[in-house]
N, CA, C and O atoms as CSV, one atom per row, in Angstrom:
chain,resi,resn,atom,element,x,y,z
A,1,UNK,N,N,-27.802,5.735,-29.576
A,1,UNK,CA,C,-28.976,6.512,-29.227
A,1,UNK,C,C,-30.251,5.701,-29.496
A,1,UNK,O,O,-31.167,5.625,-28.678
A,2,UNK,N,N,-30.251,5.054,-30.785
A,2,UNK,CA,C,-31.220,4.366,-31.185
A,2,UNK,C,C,-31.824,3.245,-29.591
A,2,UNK,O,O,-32.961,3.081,-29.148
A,3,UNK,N,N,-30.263,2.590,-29.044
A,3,UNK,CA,C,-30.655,1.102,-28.340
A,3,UNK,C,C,-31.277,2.137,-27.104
A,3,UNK,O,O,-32.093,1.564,-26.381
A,4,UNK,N,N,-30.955,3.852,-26.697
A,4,UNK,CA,C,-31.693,3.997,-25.813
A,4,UNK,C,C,-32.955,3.980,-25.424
A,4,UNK,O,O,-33.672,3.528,-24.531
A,5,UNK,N,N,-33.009,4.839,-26.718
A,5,UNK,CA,C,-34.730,5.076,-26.757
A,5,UNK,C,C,-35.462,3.600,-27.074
A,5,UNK,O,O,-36.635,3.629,-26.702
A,6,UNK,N,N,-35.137,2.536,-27.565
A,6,UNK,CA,C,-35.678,1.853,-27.663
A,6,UNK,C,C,-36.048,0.292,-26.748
A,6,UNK,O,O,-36.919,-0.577,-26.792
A,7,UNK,N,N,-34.660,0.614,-25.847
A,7,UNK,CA,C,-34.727,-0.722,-24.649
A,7,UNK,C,C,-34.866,0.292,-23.315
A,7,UNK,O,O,-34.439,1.434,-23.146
A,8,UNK,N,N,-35.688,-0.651,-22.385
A,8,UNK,CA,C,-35.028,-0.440,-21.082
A,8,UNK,C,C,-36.345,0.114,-20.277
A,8,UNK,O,O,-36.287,0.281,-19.058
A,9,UNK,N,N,-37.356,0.349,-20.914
A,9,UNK,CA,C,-38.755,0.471,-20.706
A,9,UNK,C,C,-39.462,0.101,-19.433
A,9,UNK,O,O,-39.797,-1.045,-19.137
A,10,UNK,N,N,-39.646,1.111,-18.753
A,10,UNK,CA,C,-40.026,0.603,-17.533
A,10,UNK,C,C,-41.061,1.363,-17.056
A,10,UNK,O,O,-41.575,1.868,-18.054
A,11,UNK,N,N,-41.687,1.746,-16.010
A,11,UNK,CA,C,-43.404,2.194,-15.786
A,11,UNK,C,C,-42.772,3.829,-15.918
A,11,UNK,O,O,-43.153,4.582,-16.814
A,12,UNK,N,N,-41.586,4.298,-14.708
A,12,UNK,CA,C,-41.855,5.373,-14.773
A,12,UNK,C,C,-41.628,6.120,-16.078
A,12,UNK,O,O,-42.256,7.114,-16.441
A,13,UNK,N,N,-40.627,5.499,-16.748
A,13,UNK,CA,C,-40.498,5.962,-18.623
A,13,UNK,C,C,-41.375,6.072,-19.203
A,13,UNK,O,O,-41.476,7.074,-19.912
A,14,UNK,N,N,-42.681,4.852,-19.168
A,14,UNK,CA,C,-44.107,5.432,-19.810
A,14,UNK,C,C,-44.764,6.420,-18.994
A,14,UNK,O,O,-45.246,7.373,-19.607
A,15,UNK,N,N,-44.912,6.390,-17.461
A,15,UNK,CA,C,-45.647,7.851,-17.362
A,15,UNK,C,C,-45.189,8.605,-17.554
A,15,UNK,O,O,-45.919,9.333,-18.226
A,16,UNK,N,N,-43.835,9.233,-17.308
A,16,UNK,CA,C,-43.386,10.612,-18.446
A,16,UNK,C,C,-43.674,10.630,-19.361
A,16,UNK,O,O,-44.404,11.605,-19.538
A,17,UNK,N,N,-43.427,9.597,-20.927
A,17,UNK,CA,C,-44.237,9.436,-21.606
A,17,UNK,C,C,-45.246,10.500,-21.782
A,17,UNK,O,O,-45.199,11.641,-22.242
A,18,UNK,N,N,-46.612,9.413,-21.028
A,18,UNK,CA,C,-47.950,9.703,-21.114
A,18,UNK,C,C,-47.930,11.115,-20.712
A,18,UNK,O,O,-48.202,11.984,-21.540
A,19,UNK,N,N,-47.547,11.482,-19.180
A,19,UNK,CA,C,-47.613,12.700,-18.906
A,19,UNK,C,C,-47.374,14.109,-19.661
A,19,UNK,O,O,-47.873,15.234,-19.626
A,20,UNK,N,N,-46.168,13.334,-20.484
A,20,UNK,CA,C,-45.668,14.548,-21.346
A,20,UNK,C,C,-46.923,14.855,-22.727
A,20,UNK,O,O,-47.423,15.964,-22.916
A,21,UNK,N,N,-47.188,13.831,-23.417
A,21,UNK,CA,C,-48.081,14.255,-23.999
A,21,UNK,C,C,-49.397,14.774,-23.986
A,21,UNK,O,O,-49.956,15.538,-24.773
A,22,UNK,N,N,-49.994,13.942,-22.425
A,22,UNK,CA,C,-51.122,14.642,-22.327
A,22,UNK,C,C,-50.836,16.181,-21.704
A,22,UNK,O,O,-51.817,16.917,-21.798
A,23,UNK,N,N,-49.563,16.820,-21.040
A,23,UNK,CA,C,-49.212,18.008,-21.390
A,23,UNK,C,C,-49.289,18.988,-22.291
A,23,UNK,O,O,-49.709,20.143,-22.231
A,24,UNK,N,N,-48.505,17.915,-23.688
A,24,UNK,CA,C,-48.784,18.952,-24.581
A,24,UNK,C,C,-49.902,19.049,-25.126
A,24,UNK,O,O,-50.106,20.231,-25.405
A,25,UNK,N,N,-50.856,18.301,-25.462
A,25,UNK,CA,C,-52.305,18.022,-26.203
A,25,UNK,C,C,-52.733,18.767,-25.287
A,25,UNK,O,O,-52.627,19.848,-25.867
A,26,UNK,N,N,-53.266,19.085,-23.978
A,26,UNK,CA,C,-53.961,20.101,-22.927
A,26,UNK,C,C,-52.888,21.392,-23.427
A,26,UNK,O,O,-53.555,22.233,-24.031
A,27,UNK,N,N,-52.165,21.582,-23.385
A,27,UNK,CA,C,-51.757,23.034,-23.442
A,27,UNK,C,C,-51.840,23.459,-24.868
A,27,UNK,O,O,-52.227,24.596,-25.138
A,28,UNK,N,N,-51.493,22.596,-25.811
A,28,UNK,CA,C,-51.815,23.653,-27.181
A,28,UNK,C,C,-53.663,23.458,-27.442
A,28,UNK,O,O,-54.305,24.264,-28.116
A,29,UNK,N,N,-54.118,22.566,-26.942
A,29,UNK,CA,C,-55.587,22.571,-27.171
A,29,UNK,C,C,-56.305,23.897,-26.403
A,29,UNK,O,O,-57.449,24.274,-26.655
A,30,UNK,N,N,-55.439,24.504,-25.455
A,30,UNK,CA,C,-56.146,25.749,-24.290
A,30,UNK,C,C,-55.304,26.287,-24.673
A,30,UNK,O,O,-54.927,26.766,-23.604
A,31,UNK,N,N,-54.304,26.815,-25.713
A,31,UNK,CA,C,-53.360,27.596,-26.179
A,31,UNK,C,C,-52.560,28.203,-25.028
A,31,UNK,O,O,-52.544,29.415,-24.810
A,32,UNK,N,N,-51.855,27.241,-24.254
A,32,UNK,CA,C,-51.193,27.887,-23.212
A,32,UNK,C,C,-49.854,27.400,-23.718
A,32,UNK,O,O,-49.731,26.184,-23.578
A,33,UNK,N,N,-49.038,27.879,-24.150
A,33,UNK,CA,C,-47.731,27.125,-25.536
A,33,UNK,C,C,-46.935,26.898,-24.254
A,33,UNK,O,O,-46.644,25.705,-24.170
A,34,UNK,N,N,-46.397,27.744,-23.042
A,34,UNK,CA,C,-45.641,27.759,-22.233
A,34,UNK,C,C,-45.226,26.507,-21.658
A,34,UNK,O,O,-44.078,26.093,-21.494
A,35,UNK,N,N,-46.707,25.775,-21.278
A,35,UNK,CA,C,-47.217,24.389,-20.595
A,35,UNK,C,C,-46.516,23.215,-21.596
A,35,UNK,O,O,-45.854,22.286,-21.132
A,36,UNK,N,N,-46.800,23.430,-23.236
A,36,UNK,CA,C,-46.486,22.733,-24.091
A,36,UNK,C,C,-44.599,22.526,-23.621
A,36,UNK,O,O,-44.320,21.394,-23.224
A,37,UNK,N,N,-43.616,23.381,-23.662
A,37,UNK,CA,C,-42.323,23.285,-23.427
A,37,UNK,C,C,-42.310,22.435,-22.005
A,37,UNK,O,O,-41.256,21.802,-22.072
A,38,UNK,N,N,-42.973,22.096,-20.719
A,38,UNK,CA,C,-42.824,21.757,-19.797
A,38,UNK,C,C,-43.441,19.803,-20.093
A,38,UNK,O,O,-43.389,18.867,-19.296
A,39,UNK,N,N,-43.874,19.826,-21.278
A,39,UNK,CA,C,-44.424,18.776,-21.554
A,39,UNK,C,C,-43.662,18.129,-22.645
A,39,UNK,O,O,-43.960,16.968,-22.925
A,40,UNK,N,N,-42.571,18.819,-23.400
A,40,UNK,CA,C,-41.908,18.309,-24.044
A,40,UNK,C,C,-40.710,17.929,-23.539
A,40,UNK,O,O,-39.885,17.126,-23.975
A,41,UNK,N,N,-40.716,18.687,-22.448
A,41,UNK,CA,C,-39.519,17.844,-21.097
A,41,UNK,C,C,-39.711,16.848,-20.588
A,41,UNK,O,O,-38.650,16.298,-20.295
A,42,UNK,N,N,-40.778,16.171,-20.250
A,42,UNK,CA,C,-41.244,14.823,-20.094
A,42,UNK,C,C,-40.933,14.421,-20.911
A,42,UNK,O,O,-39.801,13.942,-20.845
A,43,UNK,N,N,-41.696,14.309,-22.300
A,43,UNK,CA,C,-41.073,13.602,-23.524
A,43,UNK,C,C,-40.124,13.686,-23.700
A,43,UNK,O,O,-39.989,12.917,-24.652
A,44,UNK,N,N,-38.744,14.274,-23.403
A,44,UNK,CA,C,-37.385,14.211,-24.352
A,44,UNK,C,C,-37.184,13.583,-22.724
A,44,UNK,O,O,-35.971,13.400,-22.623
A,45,UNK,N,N,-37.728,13.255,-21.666
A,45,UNK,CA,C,-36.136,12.486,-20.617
A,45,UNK,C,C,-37.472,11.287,-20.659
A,45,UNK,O,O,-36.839,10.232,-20.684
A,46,UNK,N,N,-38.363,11.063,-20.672
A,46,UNK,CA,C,-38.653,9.554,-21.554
A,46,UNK,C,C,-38.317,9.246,-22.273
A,46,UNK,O,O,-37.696,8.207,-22.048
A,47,UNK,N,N,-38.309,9.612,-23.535
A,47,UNK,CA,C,-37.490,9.072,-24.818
A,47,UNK,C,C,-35.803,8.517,-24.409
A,47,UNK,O,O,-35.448,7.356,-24.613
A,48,UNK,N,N,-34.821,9.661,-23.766
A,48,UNK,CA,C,-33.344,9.630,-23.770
A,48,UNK,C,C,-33.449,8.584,-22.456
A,48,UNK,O,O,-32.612,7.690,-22.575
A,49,UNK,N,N,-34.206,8.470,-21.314
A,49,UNK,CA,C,-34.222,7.577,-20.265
A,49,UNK,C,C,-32.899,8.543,-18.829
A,49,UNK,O,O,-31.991,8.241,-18.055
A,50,UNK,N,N,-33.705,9.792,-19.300
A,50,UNK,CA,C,-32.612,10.837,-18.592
A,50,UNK,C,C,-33.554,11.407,-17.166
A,50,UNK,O,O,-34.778,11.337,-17.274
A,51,UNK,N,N,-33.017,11.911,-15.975
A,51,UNK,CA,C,-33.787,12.216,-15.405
A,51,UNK,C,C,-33.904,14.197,-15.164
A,51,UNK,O,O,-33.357,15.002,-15.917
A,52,UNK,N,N,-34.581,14.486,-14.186
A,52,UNK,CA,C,-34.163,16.053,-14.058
A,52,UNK,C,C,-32.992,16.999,-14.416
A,52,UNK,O,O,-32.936,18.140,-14.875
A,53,UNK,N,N,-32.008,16.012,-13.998
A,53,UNK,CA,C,-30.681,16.912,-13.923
A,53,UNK,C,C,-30.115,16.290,-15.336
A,53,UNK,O,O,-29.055,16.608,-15.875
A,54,UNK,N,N,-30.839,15.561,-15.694
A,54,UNK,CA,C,-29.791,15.620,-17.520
A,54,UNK,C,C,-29.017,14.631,-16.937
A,54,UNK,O,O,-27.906,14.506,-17.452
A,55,UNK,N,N,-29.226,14.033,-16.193
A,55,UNK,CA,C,-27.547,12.948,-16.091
A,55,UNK,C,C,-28.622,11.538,-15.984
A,55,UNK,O,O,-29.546,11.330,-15.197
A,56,UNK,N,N,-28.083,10.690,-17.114
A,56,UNK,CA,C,-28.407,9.171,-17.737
A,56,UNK,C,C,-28.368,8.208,-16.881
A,56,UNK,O,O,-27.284,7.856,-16.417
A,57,UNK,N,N,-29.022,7.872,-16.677
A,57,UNK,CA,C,-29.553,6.450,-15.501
A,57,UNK,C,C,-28.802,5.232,-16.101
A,57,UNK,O,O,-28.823,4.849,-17.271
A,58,UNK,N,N,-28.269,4.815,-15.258
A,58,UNK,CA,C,-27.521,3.381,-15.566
A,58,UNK,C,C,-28.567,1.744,-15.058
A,58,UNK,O,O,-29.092,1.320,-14.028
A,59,UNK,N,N,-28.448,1.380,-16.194
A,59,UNK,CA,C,-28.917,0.113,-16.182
A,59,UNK,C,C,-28.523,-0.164,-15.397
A,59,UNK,O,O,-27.517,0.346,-14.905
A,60,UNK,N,N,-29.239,-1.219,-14.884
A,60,UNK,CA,C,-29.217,-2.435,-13.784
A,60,UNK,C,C,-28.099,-3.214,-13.939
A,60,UNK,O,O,-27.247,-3.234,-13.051
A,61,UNK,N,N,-27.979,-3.879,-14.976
A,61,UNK,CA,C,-27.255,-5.006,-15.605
A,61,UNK,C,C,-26.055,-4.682,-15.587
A,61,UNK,O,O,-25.282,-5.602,-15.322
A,62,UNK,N,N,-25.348,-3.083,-15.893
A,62,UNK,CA,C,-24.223,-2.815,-15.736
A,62,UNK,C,C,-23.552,-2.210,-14.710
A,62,UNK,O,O,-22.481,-1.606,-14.661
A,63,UNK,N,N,-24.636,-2.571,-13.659
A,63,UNK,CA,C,-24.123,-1.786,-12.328
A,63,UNK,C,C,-23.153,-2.993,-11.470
A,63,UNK,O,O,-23.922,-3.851,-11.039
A,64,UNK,N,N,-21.915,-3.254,-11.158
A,64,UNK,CA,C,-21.455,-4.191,-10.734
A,64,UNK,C,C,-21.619,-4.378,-9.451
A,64,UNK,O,O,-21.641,-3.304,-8.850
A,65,UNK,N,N,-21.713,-5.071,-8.944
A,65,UNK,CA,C,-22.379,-5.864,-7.738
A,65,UNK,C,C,-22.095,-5.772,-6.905
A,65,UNK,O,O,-22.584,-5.282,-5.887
A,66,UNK,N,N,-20.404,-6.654,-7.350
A,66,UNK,CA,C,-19.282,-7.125,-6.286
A,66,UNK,C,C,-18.210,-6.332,-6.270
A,66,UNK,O,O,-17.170,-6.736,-5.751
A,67,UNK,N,N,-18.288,-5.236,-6.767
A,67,UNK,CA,C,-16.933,-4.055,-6.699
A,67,UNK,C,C,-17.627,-3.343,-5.355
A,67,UNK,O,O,-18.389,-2.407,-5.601
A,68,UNK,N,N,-17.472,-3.628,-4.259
A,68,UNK,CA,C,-17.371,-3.297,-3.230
A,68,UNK,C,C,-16.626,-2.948,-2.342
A,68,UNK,O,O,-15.964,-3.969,-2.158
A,69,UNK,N,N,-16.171,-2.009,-1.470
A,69,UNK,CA,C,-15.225,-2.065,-0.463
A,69,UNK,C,C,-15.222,-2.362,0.521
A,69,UNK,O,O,-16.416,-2.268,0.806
A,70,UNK,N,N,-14.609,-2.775,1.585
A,70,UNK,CA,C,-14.732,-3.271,2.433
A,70,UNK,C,C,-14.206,-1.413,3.502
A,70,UNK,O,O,-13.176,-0.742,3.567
A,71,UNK,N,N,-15.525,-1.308,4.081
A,71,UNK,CA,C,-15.515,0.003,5.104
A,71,UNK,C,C,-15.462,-0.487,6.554
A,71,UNK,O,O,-16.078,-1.388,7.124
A,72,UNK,N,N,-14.293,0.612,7.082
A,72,UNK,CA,C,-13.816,-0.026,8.708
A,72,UNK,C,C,-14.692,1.221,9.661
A,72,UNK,O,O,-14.915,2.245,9.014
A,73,UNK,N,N,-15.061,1.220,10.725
A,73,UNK,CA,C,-15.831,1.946,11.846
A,73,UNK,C,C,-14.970,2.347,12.801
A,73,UNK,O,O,-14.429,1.500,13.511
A,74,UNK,N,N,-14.764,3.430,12.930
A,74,UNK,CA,C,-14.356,3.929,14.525
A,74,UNK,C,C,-15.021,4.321,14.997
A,74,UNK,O,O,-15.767,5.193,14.551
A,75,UNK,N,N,-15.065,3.628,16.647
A,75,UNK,CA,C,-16.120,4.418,17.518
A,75,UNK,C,C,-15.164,5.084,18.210
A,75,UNK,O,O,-14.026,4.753,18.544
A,76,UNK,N,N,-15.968,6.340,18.421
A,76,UNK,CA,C,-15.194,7.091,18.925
A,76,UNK,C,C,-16.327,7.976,20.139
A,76,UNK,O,O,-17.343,8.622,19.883
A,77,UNK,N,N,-15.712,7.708,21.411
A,77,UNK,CA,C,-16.682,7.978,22.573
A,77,UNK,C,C,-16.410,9.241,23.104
A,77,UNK,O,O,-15.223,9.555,23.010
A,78,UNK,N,N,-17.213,10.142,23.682
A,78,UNK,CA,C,-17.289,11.150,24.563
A,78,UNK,C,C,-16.636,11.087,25.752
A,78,UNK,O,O,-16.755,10.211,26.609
A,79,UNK,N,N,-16.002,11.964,25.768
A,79,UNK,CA,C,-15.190,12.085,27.083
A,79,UNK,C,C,-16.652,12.782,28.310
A,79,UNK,O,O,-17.486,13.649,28.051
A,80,UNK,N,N,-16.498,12.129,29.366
A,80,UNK,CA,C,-16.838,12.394,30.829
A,80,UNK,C,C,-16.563,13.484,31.445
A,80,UNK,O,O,-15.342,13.553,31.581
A,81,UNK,N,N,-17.133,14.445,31.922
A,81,UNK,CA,C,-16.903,15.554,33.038
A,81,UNK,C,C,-17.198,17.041,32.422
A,81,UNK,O,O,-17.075,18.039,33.132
């Protein structure tokens, strides 16, 4: 958990980040607490490097390349009349 939150840093991770806090600082400063929970959702999938749906983004580095398949095409045409 630690190597998440701490590698892998990239722009859109800091504007959630940012976004999330200046969320919460505007909403408990105008006491709108509601806003605050929608801003601590930014912050917790910046921190974890998670997106909307809760499911963990895979590094680059471990995405393999060359495990590819090789995909075949049928054309397949319209019949006439």
């Amino acid at each position: 958990m630690k190597e998440t939150i701490l590698s892998g840093w990239n722009f859109m991770r800091w504007l959630r980040l940012f976004m999330g806090v200046y969320i919460i600082v505007t909403s408990i400063t105008g006491k709108n607490y509601v806003f605050a929970i929608i801003g601590g959702l930014f912050v917790f999938q910046a921190l974890t490097n998670t997106g909307c749906a809760a499911c963990a983004t895979v590094p680059a580095s471990k995405v393999d390349q060359n495990d590819t398949e090789s995909i075949e095409f049928e054309e397949i045409k319209a019949e006439k009349g």
